[in-house]
PLY file of the C-alpha trace (Angstrom):
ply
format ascii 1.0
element vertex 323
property float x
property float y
property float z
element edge 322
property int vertex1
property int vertex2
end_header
-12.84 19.10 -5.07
-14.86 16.80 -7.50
-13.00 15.74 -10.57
-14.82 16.62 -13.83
-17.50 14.02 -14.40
-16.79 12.05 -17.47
-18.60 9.34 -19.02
-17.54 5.65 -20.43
-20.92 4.11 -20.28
-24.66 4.46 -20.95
-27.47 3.03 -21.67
-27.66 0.36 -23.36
-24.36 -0.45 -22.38
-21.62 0.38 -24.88
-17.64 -0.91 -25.19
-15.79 1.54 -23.15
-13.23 2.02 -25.22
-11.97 0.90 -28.97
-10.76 -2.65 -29.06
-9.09 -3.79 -31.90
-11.66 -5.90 -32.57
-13.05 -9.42 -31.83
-11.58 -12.60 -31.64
-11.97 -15.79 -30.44
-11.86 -16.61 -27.17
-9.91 -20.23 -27.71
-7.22 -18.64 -30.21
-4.13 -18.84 -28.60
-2.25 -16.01 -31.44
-0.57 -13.13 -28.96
-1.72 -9.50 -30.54
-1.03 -6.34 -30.30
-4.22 -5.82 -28.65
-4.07 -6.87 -25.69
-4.66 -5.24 -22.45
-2.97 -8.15 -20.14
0.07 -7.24 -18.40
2.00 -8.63 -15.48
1.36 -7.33 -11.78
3.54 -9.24 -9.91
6.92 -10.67 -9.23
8.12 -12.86 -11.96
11.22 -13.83 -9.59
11.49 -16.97 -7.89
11.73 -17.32 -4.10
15.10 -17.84 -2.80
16.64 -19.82 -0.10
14.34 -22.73 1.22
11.33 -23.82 -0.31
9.96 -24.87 -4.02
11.38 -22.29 -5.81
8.46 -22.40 -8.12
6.37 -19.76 -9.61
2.59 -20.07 -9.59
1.36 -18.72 -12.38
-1.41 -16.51 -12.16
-3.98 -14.70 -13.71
-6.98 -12.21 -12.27
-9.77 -11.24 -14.66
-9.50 -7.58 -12.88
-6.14 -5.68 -11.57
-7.96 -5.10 -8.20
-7.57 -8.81 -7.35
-4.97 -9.18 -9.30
-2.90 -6.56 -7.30
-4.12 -8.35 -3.75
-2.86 -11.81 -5.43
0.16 -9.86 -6.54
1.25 -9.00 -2.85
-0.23 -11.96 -1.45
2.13 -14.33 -3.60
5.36 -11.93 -3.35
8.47 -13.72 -5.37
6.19 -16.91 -5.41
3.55 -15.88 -8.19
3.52 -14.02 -11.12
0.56 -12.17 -11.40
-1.32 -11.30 -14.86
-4.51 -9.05 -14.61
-6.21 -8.79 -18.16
-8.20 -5.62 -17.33
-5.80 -3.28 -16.42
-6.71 -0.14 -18.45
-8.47 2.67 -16.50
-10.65 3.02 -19.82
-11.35 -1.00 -19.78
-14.93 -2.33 -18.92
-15.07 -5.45 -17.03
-19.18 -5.67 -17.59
-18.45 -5.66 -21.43
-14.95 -6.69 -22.37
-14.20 -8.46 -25.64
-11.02 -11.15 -24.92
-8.13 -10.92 -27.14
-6.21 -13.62 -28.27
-3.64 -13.05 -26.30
-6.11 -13.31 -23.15
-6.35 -16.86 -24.55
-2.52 -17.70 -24.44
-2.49 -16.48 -21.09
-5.13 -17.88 -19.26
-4.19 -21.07 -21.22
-0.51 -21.13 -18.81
-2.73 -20.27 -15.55
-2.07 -22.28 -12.57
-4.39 -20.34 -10.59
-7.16 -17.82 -11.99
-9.32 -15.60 -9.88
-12.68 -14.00 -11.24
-14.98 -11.51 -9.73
-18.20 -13.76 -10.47
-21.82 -12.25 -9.86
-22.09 -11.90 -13.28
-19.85 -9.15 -13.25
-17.38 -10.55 -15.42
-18.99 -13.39 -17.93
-16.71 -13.05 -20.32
-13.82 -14.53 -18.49
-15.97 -17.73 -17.26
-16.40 -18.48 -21.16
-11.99 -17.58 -21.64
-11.01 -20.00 -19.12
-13.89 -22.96 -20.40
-12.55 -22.59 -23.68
-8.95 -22.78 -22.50
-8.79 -25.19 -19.91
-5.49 -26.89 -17.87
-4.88 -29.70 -15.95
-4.34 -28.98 -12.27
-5.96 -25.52 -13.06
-7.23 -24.07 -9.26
-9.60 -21.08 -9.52
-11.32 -18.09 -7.47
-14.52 -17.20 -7.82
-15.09 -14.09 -5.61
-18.42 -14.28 -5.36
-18.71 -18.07 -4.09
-15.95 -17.27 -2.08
-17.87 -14.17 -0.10
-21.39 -15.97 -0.52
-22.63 -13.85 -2.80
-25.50 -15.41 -5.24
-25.40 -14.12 -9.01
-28.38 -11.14 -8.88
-26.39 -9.87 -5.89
-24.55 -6.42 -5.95
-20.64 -7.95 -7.50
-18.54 -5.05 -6.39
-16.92 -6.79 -3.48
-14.08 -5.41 -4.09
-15.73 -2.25 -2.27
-16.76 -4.23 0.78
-14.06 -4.70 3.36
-15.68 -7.72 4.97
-15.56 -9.36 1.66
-11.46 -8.17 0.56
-10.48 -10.08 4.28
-12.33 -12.86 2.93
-10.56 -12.97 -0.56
-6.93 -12.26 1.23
-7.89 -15.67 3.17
-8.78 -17.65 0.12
-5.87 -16.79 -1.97
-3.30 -17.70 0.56
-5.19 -20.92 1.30
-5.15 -21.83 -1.89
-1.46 -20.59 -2.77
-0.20 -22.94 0.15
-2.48 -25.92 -1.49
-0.39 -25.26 -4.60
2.80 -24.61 -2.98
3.11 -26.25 0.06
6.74 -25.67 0.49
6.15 -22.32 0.80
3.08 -22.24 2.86
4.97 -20.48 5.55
6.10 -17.52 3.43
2.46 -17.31 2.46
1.40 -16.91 5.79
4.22 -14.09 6.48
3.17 -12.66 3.12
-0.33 -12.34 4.45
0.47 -11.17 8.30
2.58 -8.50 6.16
-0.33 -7.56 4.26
-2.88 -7.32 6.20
-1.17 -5.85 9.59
0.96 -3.36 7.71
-0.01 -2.87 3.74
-3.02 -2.38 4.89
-2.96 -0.32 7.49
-4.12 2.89 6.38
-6.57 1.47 4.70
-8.18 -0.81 8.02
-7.73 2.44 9.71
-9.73 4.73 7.30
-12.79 2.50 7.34
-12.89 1.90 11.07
-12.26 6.16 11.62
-15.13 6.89 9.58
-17.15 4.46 10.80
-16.94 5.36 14.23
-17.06 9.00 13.29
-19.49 9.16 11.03
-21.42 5.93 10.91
-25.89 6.87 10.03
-24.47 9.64 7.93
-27.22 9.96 4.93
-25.46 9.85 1.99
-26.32 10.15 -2.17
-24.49 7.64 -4.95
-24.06 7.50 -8.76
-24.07 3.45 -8.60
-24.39 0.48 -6.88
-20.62 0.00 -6.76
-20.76 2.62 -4.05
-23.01 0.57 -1.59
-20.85 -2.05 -0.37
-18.29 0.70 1.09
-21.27 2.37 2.56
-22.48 -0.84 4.19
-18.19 -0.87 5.14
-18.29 2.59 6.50
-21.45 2.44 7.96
-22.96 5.05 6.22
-27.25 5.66 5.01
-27.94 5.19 1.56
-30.39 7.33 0.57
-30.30 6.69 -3.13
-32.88 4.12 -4.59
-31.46 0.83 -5.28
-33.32 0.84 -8.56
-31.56 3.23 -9.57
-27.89 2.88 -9.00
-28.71 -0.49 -10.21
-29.54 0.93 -13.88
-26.59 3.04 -13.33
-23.99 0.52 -12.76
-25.99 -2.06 -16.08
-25.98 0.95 -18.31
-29.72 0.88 -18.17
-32.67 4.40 -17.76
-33.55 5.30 -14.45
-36.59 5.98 -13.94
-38.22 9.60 -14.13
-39.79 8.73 -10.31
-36.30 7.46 -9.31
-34.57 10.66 -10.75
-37.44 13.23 -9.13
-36.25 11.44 -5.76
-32.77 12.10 -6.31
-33.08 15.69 -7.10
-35.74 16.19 -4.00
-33.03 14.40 -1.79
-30.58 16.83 -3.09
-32.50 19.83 -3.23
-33.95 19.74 0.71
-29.98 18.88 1.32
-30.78 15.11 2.69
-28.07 13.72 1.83
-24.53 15.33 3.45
-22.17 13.94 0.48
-22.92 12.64 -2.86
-20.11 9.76 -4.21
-20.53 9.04 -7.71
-18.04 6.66 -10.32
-16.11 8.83 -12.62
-15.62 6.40 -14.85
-19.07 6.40 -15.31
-20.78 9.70 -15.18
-23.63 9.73 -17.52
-25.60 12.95 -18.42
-28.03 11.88 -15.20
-25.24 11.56 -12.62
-23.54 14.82 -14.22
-26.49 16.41 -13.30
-27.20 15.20 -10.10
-23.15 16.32 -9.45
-23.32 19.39 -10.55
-26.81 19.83 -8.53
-25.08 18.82 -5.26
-22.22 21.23 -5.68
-24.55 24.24 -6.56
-26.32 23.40 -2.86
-22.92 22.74 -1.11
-23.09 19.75 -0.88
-19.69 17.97 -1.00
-18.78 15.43 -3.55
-16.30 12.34 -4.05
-15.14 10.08 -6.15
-14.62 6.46 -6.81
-13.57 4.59 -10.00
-14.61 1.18 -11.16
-10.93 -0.18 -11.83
-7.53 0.69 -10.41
-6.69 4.23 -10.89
-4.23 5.77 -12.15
-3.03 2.36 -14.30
-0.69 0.14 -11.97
-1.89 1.61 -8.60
-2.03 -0.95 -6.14
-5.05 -1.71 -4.34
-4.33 -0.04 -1.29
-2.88 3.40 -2.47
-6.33 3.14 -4.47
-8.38 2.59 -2.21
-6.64 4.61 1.01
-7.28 8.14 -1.84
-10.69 7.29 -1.89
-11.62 6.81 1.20
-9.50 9.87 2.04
-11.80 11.91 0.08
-14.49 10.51 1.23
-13.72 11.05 4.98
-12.51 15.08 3.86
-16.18 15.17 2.36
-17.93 14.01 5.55
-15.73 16.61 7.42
-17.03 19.27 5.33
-20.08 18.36 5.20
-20.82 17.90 9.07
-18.50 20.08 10.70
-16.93 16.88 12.59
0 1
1 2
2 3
3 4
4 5
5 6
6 7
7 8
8 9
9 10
10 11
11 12
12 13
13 14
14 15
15 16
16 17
17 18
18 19
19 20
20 21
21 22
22 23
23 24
24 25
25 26
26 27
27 28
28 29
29 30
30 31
31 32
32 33
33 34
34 35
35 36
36 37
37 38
38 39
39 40
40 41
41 42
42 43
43 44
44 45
45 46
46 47
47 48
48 49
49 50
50 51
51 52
52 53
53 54
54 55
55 56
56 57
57 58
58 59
59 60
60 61
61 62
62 63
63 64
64 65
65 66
66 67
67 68
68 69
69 70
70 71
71 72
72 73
73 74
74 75
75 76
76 77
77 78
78 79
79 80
80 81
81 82
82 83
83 84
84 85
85 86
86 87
87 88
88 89
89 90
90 91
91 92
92 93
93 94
94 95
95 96
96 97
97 98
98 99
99 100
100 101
101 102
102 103
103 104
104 105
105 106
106 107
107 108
108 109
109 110
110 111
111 112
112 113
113 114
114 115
115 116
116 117
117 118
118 119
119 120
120 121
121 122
122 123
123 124
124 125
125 126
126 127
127 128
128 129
129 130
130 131
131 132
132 133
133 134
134 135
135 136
136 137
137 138
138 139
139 140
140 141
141 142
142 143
143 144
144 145
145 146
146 147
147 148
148 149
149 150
150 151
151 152
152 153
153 154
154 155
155 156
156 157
157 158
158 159
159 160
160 161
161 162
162 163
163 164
164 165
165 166
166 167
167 168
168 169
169 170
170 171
171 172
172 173
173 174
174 175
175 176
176 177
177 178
178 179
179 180
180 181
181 182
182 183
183 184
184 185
185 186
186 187
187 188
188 189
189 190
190 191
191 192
192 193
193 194
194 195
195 196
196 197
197 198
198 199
199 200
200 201
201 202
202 203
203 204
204 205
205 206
206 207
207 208
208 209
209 210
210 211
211 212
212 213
213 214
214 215
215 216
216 217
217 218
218 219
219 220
220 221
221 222
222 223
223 224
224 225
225 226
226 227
227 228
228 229
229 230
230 231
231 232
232 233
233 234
234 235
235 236
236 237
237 238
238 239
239 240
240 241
241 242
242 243
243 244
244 245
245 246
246 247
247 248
248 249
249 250
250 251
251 252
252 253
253 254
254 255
255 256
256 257
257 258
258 259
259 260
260 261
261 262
262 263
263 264
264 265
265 266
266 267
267 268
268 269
269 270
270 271
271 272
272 273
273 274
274 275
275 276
276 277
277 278
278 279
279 280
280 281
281 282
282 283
283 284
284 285
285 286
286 287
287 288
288 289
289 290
290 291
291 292
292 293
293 294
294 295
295 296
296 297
297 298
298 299
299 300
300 301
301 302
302 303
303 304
304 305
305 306
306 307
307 308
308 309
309 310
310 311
311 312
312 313
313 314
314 315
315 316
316 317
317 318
318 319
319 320
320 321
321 322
């Protein structure tokens, strides 16, 4: 079963949701407004080793909960879009966000132009000794690229690598509880989740598939699966722009001859265009799932995240194809 398609963006892009209004990005006041919260151990390690606590902070809460279990008692980890209703494309810093970032040892950002806004927080509020993450540098992805790494498996190995590299750089003393930390992770956190990707992949990998937005192709790309949609237009759908009326007849063709087995479309983001197109797919049987933009429901971890999606994904391709 679909959730009921609901809509926090459209074109031109809007806020998501009410801030309490803008500030400056350099103002270092705390207020009430802001969406930053901790996501990690505040604790610090025990027994051998520095006994220091790196100090981090994620622009998003889906690295910032991979940096969370990455660092363990080692780092405290502070995401400042953590709200399911939050729009990393378009959100407005707080001055809090400023106080925070201005304490970060170690800052990770998605990059790709995905997340602007927190290139211009941390220039404004800079540190000595200050080691940052760009995602996108980090997977080789060039700004114009599609920034939703965070759906490409290939490119979450790569950022697990990165932050433990640089934790141990750091922390040296603890480099070899950052390597456990990461053989924990990887072999056993994520588990289900390795497993799901490489299951469907072998099961239903060249399986035409529809999608609301480009945030949806990397995981195809992971799972192996056809996108049938035009890139232009999950493109516009993900950067709140129109689709075109020859990109939208294609859709509805694709869905009305049934070439597409499952349609996956971002409920965070369902705009009267992709309500249509879901409600189109249901009334010919085809199957729909969901993803979401940001962690969901609010402090999820990655994994439990990601393992529901793909879950319903994989139930959709069942349904769809008999297998």
């Amino acid at each position: 079963m679909s959730a009921a398609p609901t809509s926090r963006r459209a074109a031109p892009r809007p806020t998501r949701f009410a801030f309490c209004g803008a500030v400056a990005v350099a103002a270092l006041t705390a207020t009430a407004c802001s969406t930053s919260s901790s996501t990690g151990s505040s604790a610090s390690s025990s027994g051998s080793g520095s006994g220091k606590t790196i100090q981090v902070v994620a622009a998003e809460n889906f690295w910032g909960s991979v940096a969370s279990q990455l660092g363990g008692s080692h780092a405290k980890v502070t995401s400042i879009i953590n709200n399911p209703d939050a729009d990393p494309h378009d959100y407005e810093p707080t001055a809090a966000d400023a106080r925070t970032v201005a304490g970060a040892q170690y800052t990770i950002v998605n990059g790709i132009g995905y997340d602007t806004w927190a290139d211009k927080l941390l220039a404004a509020n800079p540190a000595d000794g200050r080691t940052g993450l760009n995602v996108g540098d980090a997977v080789g992805i060039k700004p114009g690229g599609n920034p939703h790494q965070w759906y490409s498996p290939d490119s979450v190995h790569q950022v697990i690598d990165k932050i433990t590299a640089d934790y141990k750089k750091i922390d040296p003393a603890d480099a070899a509880d950052f390597d456990k930390l990461k053989n924990t992770f990887e072999t056993k956190t994520l588990a289900p989740y390795n497993q799901l990707i490489s299951g469907i992949k072998a099961k239903y990998a060249g399986t035409p598939i529809g999608a609301s937005e480009s945030i949806v192709t990397p995981l195809a790309d992971g799972l192996g699966l056809k996108m049938l949609t035009p890139a232009s237009f999950l493109g516009a759908i993900s950067e709140g722009t129109d689709p075109t009326a020859a990109d939208k007849a294609a859709i509805d063709q694709q869905i009305a001859d049934k070439k597409i087995k499952i349609y996956v479309y971002n409920s965070q983001n369902a705009t009267p265009d992709v309500q249509a197109q879901v409600k189109a797919a249901e009334a010919k049987g085809i199957p729909v799932a969901t993803v979401t933009e940001t962690l969901t429901p609010a402090g999820a971890t990655f994994q439990a995240w990601q393992v529901r999606q793909l879950q319903g994904i994989e139930q959709a391709l069942a349904k769809a194809t008999g297998k």
